[in-house]
C-alpha positions in Angstrom: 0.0 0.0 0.0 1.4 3.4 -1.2 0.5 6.5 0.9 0.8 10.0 -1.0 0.1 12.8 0.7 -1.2 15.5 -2.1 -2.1 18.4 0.1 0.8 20.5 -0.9 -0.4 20.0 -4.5 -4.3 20.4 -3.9 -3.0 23.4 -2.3 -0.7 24.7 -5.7 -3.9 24.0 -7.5 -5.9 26.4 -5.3 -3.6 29.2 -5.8 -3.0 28.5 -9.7 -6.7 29.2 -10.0 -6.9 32.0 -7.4 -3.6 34.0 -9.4 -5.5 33.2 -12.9 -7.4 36.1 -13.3 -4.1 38.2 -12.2 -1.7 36.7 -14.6 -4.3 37.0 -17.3 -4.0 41.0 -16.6 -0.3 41.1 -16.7 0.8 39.2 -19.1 -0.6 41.4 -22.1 1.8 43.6 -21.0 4.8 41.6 -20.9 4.2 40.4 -24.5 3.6 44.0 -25.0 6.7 44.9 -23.8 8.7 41.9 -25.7 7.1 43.0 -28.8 8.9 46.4 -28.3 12.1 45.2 -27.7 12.1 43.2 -30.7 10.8 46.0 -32.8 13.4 48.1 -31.2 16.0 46.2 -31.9 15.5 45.2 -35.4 15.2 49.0 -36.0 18.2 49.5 -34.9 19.9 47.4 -37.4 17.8 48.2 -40.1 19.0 51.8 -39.7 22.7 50.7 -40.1 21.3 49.3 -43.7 22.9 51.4 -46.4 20.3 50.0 -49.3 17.4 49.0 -47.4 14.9 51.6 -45.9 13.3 49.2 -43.7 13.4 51.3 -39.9 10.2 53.2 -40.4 8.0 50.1 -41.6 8.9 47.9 -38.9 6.1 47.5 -36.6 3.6 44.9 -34.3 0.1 43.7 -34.2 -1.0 42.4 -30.6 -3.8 39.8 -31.0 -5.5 38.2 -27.8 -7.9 35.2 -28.7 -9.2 33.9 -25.7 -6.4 32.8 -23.4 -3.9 33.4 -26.2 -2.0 36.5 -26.3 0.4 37.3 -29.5 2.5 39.6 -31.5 3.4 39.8 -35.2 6.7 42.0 -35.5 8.4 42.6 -38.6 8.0 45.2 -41.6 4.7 46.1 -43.0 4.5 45.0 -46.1 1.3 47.5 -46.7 4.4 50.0 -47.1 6.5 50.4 -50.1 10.0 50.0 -48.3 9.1 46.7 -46.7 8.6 44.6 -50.0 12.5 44.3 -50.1 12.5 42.7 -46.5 13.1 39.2 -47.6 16.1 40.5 -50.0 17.7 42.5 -47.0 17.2 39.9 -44.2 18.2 36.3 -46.4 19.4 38.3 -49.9 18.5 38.1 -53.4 18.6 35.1 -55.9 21.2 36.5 -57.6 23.6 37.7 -54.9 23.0 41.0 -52.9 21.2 41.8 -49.3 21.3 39.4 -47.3 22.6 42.0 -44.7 20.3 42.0 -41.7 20.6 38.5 -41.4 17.8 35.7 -40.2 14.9 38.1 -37.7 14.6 34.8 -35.7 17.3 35.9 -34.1 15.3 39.2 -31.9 13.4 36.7 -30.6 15.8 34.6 -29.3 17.6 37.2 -27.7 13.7 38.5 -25.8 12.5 35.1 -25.2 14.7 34.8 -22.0 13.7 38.0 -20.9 9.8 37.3 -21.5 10.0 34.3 -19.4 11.3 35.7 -16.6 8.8 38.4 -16.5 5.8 36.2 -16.9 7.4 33.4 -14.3 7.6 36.9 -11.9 4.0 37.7 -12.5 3.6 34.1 -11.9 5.5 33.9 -8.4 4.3 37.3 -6.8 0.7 35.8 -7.9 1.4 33.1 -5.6 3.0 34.8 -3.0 
C-alpha cells in the first residue's frame, strides 16, 4: 500500500486558479513589452542598412484570442519599403542583401527576458 500525501499539491492548484485572473492581466503587458524590444532592436539594425529603408515600416500587431496573447513584428508590407525585407534579411537570388541576417534571431535574444517576466507575475501571484 502506497501513501501520498497530495495536500501540498491540492494546495498549488488552489492558488493556480486564485492567481488566474491576475496573470491573465499582466501578461498582455509583458508580450507587449517583448514585442517592443524586438521591434526596437530590429530598428536599430535596419538603420545601419545602407540599401534597405526598412526602420520606419517595422512595426507589431497584438492579437488576444481567448487565453492566447500574440504579437506579429516585422515590416509592414502594406508600405513600399518593406517589399524588399526578404532580399535584405536572407538576400536576393542573384547575390545582394542578405545584410540584416535571419529576424529569428530578436526573438531569441527576448525570449529569455519574457520568461522571466511572466514566471515573476507568476511567483508574486502566488506569493
Amino acid at each position: 500500500m502506497i501513501d501520498v500525501n497530495v495536500n501540498e499539491l491540492r494546495e498549488l492548484g488552489v492558488w493556480l486558479r486564485e492567481s488566474g485572473p491576475e496573470v491573465n492581466r499582466a501578461a498582455p503587458g509583458v508580450v507587449r513589452k517583448a514585442a517592443m524590444n524586438i521591434k526596437g532592436d530590429w530598428q536599430m539594425d535596419a538603420a545601419f542598412s545602407r540599401h534597405f529603408r526598412l526602420t520606419p515600416t517595422i512595426n507589431f500587431d497584438e492579437r488576444r484570442r481567448g487565453d492566447v496573447i500574440e504579437a506579429e513584428i516585422g515590416p509592414d508590407r502594406r508600405r513600399r519599403a518593406a517589399r524588399l525585407a526578404g532580399i535584405a534579411h536572407f538576400g536576393g537570388a542573384n547575390g545582394g542583401g542578405g545584410t540584416l541576417g535571419d529576424p529569428t534571431h530578436y526573438l531569441d535574444k527576448e525570449a529569455p527576458r519574457m520568461a522571466e517576466a511572466l514566471a515573476k507575475i507568476v511567483d508574486e501571484a502566488l506569493s
